[in-house]
C-alpha positions as CSV (number, residue, x, y, z in Angstrom):
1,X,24.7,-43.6,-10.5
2,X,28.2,-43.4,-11.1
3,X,30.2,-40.1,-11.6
4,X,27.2,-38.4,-10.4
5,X,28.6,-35.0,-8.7
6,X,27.4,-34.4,-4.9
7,X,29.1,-31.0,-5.1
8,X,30.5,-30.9,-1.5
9,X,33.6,-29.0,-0.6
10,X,35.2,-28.4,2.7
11,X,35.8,-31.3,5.0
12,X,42.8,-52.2,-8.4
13,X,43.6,-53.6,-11.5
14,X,40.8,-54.8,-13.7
15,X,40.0,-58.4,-14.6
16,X,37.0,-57.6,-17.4
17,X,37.2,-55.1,-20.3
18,X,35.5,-51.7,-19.2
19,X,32.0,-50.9,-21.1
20,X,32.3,-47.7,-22.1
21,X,28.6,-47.0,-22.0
22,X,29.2,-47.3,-17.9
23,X,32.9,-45.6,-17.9
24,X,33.5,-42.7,-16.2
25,X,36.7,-41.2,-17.4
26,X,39.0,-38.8,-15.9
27,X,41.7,-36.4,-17.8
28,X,43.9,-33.7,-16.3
29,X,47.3,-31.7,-16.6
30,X,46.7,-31.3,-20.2
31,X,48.6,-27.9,-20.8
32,X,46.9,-27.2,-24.4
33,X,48.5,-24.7,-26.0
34,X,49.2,-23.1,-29.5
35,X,53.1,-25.1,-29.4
36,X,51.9,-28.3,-28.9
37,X,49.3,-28.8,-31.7
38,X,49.3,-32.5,-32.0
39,X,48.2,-33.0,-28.1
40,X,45.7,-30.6,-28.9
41,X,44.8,-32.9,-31.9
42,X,45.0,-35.9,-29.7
43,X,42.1,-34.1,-27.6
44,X,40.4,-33.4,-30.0
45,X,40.7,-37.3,-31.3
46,X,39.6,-38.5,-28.1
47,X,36.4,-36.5,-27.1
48,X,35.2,-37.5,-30.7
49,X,35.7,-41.4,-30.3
50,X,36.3,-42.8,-26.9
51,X,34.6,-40.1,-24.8
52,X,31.4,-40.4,-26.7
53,X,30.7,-43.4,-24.5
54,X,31.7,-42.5,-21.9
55,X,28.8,-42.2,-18.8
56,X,30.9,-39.1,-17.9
57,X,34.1,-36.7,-18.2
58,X,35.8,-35.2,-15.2
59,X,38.7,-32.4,-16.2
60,X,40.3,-32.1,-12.9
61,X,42.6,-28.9,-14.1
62,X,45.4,-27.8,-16.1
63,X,43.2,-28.2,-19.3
64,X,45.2,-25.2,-20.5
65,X,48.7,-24.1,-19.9
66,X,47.5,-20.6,-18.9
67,X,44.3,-19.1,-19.0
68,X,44.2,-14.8,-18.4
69,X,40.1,-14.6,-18.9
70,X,37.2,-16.2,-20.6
71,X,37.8,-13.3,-22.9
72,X,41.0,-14.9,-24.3
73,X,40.4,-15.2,-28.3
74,X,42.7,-18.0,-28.8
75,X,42.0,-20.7,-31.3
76,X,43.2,-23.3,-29.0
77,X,40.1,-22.1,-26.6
78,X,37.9,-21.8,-29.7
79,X,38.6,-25.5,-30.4
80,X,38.3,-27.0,-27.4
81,X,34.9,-25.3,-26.4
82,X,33.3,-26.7,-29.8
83,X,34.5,-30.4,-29.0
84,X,33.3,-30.2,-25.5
85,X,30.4,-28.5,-26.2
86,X,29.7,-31.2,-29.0
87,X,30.3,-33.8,-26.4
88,X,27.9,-32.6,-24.1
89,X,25.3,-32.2,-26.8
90,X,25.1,-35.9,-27.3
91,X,24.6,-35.4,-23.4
92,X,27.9,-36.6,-22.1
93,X,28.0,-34.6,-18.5
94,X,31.5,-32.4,-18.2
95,X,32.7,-31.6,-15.1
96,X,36.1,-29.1,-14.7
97,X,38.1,-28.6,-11.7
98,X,40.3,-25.6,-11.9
99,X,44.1,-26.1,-11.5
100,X,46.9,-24.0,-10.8
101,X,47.5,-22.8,-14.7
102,X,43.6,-22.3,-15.6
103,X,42.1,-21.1,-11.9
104,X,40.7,-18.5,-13.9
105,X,38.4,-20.0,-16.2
106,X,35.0,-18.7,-15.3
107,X,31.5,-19.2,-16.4
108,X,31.2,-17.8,-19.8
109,X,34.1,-20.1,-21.3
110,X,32.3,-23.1,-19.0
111,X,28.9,-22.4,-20.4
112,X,30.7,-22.0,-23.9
113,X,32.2,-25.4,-23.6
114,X,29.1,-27.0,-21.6
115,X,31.0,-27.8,-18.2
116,X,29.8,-27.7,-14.7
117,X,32.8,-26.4,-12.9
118,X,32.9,-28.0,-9.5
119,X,34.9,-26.8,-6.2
120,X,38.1,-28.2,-5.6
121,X,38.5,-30.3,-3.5
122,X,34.4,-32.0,-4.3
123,X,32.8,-35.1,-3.0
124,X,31.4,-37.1,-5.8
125,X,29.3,-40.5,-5.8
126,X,31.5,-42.7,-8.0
127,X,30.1,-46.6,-8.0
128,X,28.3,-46.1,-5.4
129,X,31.0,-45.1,-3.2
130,X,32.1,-41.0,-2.3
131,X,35.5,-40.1,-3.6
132,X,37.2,-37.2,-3.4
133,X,38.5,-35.5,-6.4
134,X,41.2,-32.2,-6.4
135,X,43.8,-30.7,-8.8
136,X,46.3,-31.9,-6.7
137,X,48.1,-28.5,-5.1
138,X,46.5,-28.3,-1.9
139,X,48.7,-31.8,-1.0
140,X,51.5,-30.0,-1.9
141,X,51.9,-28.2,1.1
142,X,55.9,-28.6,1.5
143,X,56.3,-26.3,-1.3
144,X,55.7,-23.4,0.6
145,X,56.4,-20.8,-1.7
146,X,53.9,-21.9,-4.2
147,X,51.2,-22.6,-1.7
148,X,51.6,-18.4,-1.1
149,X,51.1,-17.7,-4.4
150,X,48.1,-20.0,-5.0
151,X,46.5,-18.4,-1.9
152,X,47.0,-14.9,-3.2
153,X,45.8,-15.6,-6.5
154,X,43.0,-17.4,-5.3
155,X,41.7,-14.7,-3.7
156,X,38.3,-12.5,-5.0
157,X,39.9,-9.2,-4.8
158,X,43.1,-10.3,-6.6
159,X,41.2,-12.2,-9.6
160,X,38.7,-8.9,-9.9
161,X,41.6,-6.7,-9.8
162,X,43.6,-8.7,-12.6
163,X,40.6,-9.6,-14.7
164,X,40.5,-5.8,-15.1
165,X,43.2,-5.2,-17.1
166,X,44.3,-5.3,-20.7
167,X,44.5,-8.8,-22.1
168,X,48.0,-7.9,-23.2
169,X,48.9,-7.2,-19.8
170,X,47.2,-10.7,-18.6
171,X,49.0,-12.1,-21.1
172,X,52.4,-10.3,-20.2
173,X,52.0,-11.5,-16.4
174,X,50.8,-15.2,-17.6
175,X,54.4,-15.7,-19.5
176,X,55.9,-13.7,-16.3
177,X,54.7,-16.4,-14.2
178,X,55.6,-19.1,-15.9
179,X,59.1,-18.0,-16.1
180,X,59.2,-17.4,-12.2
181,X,57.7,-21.1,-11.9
182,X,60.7,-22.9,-13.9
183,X,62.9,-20.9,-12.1
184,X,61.8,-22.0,-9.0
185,X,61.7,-25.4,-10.1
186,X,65.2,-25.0,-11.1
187,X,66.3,-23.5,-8.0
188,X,64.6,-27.1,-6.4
189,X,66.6,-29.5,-8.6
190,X,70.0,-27.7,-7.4
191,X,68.9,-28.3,-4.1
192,X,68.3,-31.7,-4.4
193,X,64.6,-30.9,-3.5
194,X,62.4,-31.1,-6.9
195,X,61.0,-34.5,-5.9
196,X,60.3,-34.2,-2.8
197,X,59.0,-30.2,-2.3
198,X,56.8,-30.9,-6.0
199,X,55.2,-34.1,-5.0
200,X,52.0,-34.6,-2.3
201,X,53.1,-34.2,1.4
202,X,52.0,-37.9,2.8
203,X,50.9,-36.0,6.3
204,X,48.6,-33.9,4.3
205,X,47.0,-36.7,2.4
206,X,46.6,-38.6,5.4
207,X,44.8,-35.8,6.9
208,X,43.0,-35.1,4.0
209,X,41.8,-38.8,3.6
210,X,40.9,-38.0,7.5
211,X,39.0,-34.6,7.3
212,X,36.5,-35.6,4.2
213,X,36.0,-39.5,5.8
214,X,36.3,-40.9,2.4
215,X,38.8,-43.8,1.6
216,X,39.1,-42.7,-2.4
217,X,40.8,-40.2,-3.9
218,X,41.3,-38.8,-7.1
219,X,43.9,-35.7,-8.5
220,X,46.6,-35.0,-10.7
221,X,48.9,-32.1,-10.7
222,X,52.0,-33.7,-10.0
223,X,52.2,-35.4,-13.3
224,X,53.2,-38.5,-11.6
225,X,50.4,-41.7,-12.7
226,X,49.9,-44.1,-10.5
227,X,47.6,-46.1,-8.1
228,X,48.8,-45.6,-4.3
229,X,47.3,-47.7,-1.6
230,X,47.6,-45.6,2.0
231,X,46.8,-46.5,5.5
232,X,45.0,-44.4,7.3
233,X,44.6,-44.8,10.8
234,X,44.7,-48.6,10.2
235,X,41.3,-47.9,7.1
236,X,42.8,-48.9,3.6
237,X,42.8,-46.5,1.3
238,X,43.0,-45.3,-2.1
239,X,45.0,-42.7,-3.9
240,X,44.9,-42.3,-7.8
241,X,47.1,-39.6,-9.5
242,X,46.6,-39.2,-13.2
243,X,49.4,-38.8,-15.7
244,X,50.0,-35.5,-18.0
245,X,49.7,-35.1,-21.2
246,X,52.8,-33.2,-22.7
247,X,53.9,-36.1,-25.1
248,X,51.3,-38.1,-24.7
249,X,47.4,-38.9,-23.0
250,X,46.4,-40.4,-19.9
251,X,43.6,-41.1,-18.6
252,X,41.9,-43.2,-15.6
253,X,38.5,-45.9,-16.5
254,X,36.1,-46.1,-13.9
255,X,33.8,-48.6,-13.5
256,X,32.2,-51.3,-11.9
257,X,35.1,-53.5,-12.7
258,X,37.5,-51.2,-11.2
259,X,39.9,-48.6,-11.9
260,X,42.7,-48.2,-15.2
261,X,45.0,-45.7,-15.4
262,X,46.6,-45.8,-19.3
263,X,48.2,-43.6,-21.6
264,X,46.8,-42.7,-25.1
């Protein structure tokens, strides 16, 4: 069945028009927020039309700019829990991947929204065929800085000890670190390094495409859409990044047909 989840972590262009009975779409890097209230519209536009469909919807992370809590009030939240939630009533199937903005959406706003929040990286059966889906980070690896935070703040003790505080402290260190991040990425465009330290590291897709035996993968994160063919130890492979959606959508069609990657 396709899009259905196996849950395992660890280790084309198209010639036909896609049915969208059988489509399994995938969004991500969406950075909803209160300042950008016509992307949030254009959500909210298509989860009511095109993604009613849809066999399934995968959210592989950054649905949010920042997320401090499930306890977070905002109406942007509010919002997009009733669409999803909506969606999965007329028994859609949602599944959410955490990304580096929102790795602290828990279980309460999940439930609220009706997602299954899956491990990143995860093995799914898509067409009959496993492919791997991630946020994208973990292939970042040249950015080393970033990959220290990510493991601090991924870890249990950290997230119990944060999720402890005031909200208007979370919220306080979520605009804090998102200040430090610019100026990092600033500090990488005066070196001359912003393409190269933000984007995958090839060795570690290689080896990623390697470690999970799978010849089909599927992230975002770098907010750079396209369709990559990879060899892999002489094996063809597959490597789809979807686009963000700051000014505008994207989203990646699955189906028998084949894969499309399109903007909204």
């Amino acid at each position: 069945m396709a899009g259905a989840p196996c849950f395992l972590a660890g280790k084309g262009g198209r010639s036909q028009p896609y049915n969208a009975a059988m489509t399994t779409l995938f969004i991500s890097d969406l950075h909803l927020d209160p300042t950008r209230p016509d992307i949030t519209q254009l959500f909210g536009q298509f989860i009511d039309q095109e993604a009613r469909g849809a066999h399934a919807l995968y959210v592989l992370g950054d649905l949010f700019e920042a997320w401090v809590g499930d306890d977070d009030p905002s109406d942007v939240g509010a919002y997009v829990a009733d669409k999803l939630r909506g969606l999965r009533d007329r028994g859609v199937p949602i599944y959410f991947i955490r990304g580096n903005r929102d790795f602290l959406l828990g279980d309460d706003y999940a439930r609220r929204a009706g997602m299954t929040i899956l491990p990143d990286p995860a093995v799914v059966q898509l067409e009959g065929k496993p492919t791997l889906l991630m946020h994208g980070d973990l292939l970042c690896t040249d950015d080393v800085a970033y990959q220290q935070f990510r493991a601090q703040t991924r870890n249990p003790d950290w997230q119990r000890q944060f999720l402890s505080q005031p909200l208007a402290a979370r919220l306080a260190f979520a605009q804090q670190a998102r200040a430090a991040s610019q100026a990092h990425q600033s500090g990488l465009r005066d070196a001359g390094t912003m393409e190269t330290i933000t984007d995958v590291s090839p060795q570690t897709v290689a080896t990623t495409f390697s470690r999970y035996g799978i010849d089909t993968m599927i992230h975002g994160h770098t907010h750079r859409p396209a369709i990559h063919e990879v060899d892999v130890h002489d094996r063809a492979c597959r490597r789809i990044v979807l686009g963000d959606w700051y000014t505008q959508g994207s989203v990646l069609r699955v189906d028998a047909q084949g894969a499309e990657l399109s903007s909204l």
